[in-house]
C-alpha positions in Angstrom: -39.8 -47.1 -44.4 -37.7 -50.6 -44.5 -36.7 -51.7 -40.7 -33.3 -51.2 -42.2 -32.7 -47.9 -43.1 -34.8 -46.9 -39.3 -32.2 -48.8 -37.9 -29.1 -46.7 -40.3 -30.8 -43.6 -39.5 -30.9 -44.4 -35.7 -27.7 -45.5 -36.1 -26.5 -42.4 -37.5 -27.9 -40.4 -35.0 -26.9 -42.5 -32.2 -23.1 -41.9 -33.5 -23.4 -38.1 -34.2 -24.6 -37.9 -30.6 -21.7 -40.1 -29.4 -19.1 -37.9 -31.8 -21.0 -34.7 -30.2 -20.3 -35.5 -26.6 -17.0 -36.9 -27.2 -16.0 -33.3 -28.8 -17.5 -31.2 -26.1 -15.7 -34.0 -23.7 -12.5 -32.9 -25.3 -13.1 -28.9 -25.0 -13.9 -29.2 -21.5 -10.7 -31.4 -20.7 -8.6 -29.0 -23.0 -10.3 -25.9 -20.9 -9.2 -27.4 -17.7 -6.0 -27.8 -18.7 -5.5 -24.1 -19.9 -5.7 -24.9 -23.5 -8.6 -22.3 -24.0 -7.5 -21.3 -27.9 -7.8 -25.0 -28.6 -10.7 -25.2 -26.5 -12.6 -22.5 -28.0 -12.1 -24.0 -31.3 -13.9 -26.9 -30.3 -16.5 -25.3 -29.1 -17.2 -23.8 -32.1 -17.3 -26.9 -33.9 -20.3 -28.5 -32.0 -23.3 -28.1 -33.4 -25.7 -27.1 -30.4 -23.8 -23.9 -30.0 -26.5 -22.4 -27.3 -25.0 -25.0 -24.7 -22.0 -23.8 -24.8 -22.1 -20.2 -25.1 -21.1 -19.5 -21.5 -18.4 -22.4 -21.5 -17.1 -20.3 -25.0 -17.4 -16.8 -22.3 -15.2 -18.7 -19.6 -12.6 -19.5 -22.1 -12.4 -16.1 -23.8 -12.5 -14.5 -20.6 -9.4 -16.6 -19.4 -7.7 -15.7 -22.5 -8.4 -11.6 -21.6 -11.0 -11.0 -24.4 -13.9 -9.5 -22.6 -15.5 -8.2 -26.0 -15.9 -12.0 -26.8 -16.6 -13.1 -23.4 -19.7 -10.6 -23.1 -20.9 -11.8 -26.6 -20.9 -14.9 -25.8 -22.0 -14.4 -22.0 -24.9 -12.1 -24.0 -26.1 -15.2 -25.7 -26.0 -17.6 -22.6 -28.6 -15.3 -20.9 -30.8 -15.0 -23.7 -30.7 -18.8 -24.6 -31.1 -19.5 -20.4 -33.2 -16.3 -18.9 -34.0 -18.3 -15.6 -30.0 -19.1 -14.6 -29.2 -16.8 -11.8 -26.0 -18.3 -11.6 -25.0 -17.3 -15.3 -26.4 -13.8 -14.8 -24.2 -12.9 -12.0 -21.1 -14.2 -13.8 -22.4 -11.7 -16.6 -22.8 -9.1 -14.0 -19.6 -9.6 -13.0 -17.8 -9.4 -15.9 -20.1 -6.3 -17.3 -18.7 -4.4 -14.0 -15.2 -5.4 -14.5 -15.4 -4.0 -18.3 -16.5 -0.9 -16.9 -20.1 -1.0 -18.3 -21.5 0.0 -14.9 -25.2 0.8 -15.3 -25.8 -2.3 -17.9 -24.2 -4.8 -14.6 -26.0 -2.6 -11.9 -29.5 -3.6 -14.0 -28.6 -6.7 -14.4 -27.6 -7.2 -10.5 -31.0 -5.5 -9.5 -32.9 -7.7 -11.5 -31.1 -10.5 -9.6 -31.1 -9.1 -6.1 -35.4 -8.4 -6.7 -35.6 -12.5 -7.4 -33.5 -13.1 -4.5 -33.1 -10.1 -1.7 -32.0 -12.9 1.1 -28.5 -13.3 -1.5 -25.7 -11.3 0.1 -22.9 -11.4 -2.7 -25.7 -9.4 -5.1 -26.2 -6.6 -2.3 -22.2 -6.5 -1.7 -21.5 -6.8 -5.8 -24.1 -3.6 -6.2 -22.2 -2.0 -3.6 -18.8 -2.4 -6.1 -21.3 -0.7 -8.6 -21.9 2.0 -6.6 -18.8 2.8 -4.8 -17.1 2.8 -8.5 -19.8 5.8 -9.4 -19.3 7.4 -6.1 -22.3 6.5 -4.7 -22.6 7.4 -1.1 -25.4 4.6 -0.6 -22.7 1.7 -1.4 -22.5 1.5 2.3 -26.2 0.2 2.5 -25.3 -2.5 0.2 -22.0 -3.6 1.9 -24.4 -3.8 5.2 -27.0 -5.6 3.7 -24.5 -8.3 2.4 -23.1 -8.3 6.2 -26.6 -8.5 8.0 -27.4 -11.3 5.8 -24.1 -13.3 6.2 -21.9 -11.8 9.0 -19.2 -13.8 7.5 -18.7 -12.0 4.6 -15.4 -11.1 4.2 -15.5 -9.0 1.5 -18.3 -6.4 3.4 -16.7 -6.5 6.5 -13.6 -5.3 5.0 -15.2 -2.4 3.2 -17.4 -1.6 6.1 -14.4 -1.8 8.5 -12.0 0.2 6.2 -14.9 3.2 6.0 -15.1 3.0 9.6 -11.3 3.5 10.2 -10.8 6.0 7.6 -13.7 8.1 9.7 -11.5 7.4 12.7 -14.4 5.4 14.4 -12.0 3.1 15.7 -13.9 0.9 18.4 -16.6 0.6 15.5 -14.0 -0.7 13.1 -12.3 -2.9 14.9 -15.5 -4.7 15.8 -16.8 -5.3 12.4 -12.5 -6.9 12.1 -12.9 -8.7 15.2 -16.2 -10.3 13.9 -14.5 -11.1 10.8 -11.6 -12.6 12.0 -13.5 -15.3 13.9 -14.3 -16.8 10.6 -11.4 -16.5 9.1 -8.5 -15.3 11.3 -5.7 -15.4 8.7 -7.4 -12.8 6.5 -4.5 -10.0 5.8 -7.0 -7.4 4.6 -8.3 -7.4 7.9 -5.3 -7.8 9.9 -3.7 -5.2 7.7 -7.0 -3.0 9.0 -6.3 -4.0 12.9 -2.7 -2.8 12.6 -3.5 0.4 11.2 -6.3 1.2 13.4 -3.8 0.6 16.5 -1.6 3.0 14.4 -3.4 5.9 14.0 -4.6 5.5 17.4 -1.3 5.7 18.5 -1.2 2.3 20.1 1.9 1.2 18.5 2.5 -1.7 20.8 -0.8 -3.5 20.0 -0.1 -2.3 16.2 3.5 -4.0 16.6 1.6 -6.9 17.0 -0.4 -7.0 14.2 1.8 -5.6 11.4 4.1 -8.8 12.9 1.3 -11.4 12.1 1.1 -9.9 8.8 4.7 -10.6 8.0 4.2 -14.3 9.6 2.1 -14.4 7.1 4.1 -13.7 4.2 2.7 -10.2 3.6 6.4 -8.7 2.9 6.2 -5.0 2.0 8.1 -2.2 2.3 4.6 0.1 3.9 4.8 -2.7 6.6 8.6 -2.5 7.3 8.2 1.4 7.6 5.4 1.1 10.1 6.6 -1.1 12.1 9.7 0.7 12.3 7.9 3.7 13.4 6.0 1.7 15.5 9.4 0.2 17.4 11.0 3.9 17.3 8.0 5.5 19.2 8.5 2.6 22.0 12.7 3.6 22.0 12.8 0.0 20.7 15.5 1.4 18.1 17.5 -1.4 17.6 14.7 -3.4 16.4 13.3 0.4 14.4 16.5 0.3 12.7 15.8 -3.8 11.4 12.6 -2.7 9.9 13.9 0.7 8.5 16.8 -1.2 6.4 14.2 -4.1 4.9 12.0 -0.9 4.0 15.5 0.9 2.4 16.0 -2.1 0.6 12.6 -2.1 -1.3 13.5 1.2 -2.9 17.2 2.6 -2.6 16.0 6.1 -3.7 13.4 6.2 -1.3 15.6 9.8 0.6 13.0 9.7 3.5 13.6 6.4 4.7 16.8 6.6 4.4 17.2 9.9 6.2 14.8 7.8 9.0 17.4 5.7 9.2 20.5 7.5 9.7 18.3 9.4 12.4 17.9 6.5 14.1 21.5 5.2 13.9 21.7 8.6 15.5 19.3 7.5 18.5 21.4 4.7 19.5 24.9 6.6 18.9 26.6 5.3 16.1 27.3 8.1 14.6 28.9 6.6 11.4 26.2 5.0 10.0 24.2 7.9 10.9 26.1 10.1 8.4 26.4 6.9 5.9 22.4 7.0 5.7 21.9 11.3 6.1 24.2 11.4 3.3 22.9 9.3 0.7 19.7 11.0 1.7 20.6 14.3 1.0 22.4 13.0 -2.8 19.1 12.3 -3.4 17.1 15.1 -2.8 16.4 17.4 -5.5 15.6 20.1 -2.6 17.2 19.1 0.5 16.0 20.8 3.7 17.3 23.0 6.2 16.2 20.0 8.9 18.3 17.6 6.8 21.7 19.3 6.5 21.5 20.2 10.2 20.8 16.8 11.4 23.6 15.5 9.5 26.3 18.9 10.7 25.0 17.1 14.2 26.0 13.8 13.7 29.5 14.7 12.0 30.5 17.1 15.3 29.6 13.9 17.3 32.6 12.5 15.3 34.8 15.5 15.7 34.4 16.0 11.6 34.1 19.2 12.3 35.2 20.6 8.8 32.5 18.3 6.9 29.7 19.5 9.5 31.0 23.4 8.1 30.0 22.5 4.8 26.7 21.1 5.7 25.6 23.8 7.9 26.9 26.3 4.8 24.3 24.1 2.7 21.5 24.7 5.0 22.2 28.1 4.8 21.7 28.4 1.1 18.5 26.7 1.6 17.7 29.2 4.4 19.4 32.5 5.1 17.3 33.9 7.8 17.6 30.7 9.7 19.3 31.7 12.9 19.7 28.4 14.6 21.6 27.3 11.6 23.9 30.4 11.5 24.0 29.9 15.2 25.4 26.4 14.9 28.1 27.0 12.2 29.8 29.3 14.8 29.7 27.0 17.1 31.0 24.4 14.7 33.5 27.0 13.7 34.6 27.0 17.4 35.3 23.4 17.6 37.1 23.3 14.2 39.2 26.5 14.0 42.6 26.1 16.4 43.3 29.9 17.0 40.9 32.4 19.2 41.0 35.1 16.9 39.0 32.5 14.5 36.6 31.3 16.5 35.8 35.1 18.4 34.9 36.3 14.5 32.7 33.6 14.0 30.1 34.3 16.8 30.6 38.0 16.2 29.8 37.3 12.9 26.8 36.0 13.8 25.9 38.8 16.1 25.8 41.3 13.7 23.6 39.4 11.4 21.1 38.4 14.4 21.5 40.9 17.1 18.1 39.9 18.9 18.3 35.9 18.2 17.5 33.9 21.5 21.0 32.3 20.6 23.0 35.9 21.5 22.9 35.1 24.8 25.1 31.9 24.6 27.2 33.1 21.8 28.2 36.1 24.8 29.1 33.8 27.3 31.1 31.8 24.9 32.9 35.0 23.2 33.5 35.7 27.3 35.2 32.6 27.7 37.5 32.5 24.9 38.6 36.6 25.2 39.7 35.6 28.7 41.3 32.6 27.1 43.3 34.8 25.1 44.2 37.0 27.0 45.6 34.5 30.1 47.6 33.3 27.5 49.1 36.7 26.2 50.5 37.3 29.6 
């Protein structure tokens, strides 16, 4: 062969390498820039198509294909047996797609080569914990034993604690966690709840604070914190919290009924009945509680007529309810002007509860106002 054409042909080569590189250059810059439709296309167009299978999976996958990302992730693994690294992204993806048992062989396989890895024990427990497995526990441990920094375990080991109510044992594995990393919100979020539940609503006030400092707005965090301040008599601060939760869902009638009860708490009787009211427009079934807690509030403002018609309300929802009955005649008494009135309406009530625990007072009231009758007819 002439020197010459060695030299074309190594020429040729030489460029088609060059042209090669420059092209996967381009898909990779275009990748990292989000162009992954253009990137892909590029790709595709190279000739060595096994060294680039997986950068083809990372682009469909950021595009939301899975189907083509597997393919393509598939053909990585078979091309590379011996890259953990790739298998694991594989793994990953198989669990996300919902192929369970194909990613839980596929992690096995990887966590036999390497038992010391703690993100294949904590990915298998995923695996498991998605198929109800009881032994997803072992795994999340495993991961922690092997690096008690793991965030991810210590959260799933900490939130199985606290929903067994071990408390002290939960808030441990949080503690340990937050030395690490002491802005995590999962775990913070963890902490304040397992105050919560153990009634220790000033150390949870604490926590569920952090987590708004942290920008973790949400109306389950307003509503706790809320409770949290209302338990302590803090209701000024209780009634802050229960508006921002209000405000995350305006149809939400148990917060807002929570919130005219507090207004209630503190007096202002007004916005008590403001909030009780748009509560009870709400309800498709109001309760008996409801309507009485809002006659209460209007016979704080003298509204005595409006407090008849709520008290009638409960009634329909109850008929038997004797406190209710027992209330409208006393509501009666502070609305109706002449004695004649207000004497019928505990009577009434007599005759439809002659052995209530409420008889008693409606006597002595029936006393007082037949004597106030009569002084006044002589």
């Amino acid at each position: 062969m002439p020197k010459s054409f060695r030299f074309l042909i190594v020429a040729l080569l030489t460029w088609s390498i060059q042209a090669q590189d420059a092209s996967l250059k381009r898909a990779d810059s275009l990748y990292a820039h989000g162009n992954y439709a253009q990137a892909i296309t590029v790709f595709k167009s190279l000739e060595q198509q096994e060294q680039v299978y997986e950068k083809l999976a990372k682009a469909y996958m950021a595009l939301g294909n899975y189907d083509e990302a597997l393919n393509n992730y598939e053909r990585a693994s078979q091309e590379f047996p011996e890259d953990a690294l790739l298998k694991y992204d594989y793994a990953k993806l198989l669990a996300r797609s919902k192929k369970l048992k194909v990613a839980e062989a596929l992690l096995n396989e990887l966590a036999s080569q390497d038992d010391k890895n703690p993100n294949y024990h904590y990915e298998l427990g995923l695996l498991l914990e998605q198929q109800g497995d009881s032994t997803a526990m072992k795994r999340f441990q495993s991961a922690f034993q092997l690096d008690s920094t793991h965030q991810k375990a210590i959260y799933k080991i900490a939130k199985h604690l606290l929903v067994k109510r071990n408390h002290e044992a939960s808030l441990q594995y949080i503690n340990t966690g937050l030395e690490s990393y002491g802005n995590n919100t999962e775990l913070i979020n963890l902490k304040a709840l397992n105050y919560y539940w153990k009634k220790d609503y000033e150390s949870a006030v604490q926590w569920f604070e952090k987590l708004l400092g942290l920008g973790e707005d949400s109306q389950f965090i307003h509503e706790k914190l809320s409770f949290c301040y209302a338990e302590q008599m803090a209701y000024e601060k209780a009634i802050v919290h229960a508006k921002r939760a209000v405000n995350f869902d305006l149809k939400n009638a148990t917060n807002l009924y929570i919130l005219g009860q507090l207004y209630e708490k503190i007096n202002d009787f007004a916005s008590a009945e403001e909030w009780l009211t748009k509560a009870l427009d709400i309800m498709d079934q109001p309760l008996i509680v409801e309507y009485t807690t809002l006659a209460t509030v209007l016979n704080q403002q003298k509204k005595h007529k409006e407090a008849i018609i709520a008290l009638q309300n409960a009634i329909k929802e109850n008929p038997k309810d004797e406190r209710a009955q027992f209330f409208l005649a006393r509501t009666k008494d502070g609305y109706y002007a002449d004695a004649d009135s207000k004497i019928q309406a505990y009577e009434v009530f007599k005759e439809k509860f002659p052995k209530s625990m409420f008889v008693y007072f409606a006597d002595r009231r029936l006393q007082e106002l037949k004597e106030e009758k009569f002084m006044k007819s002589e």
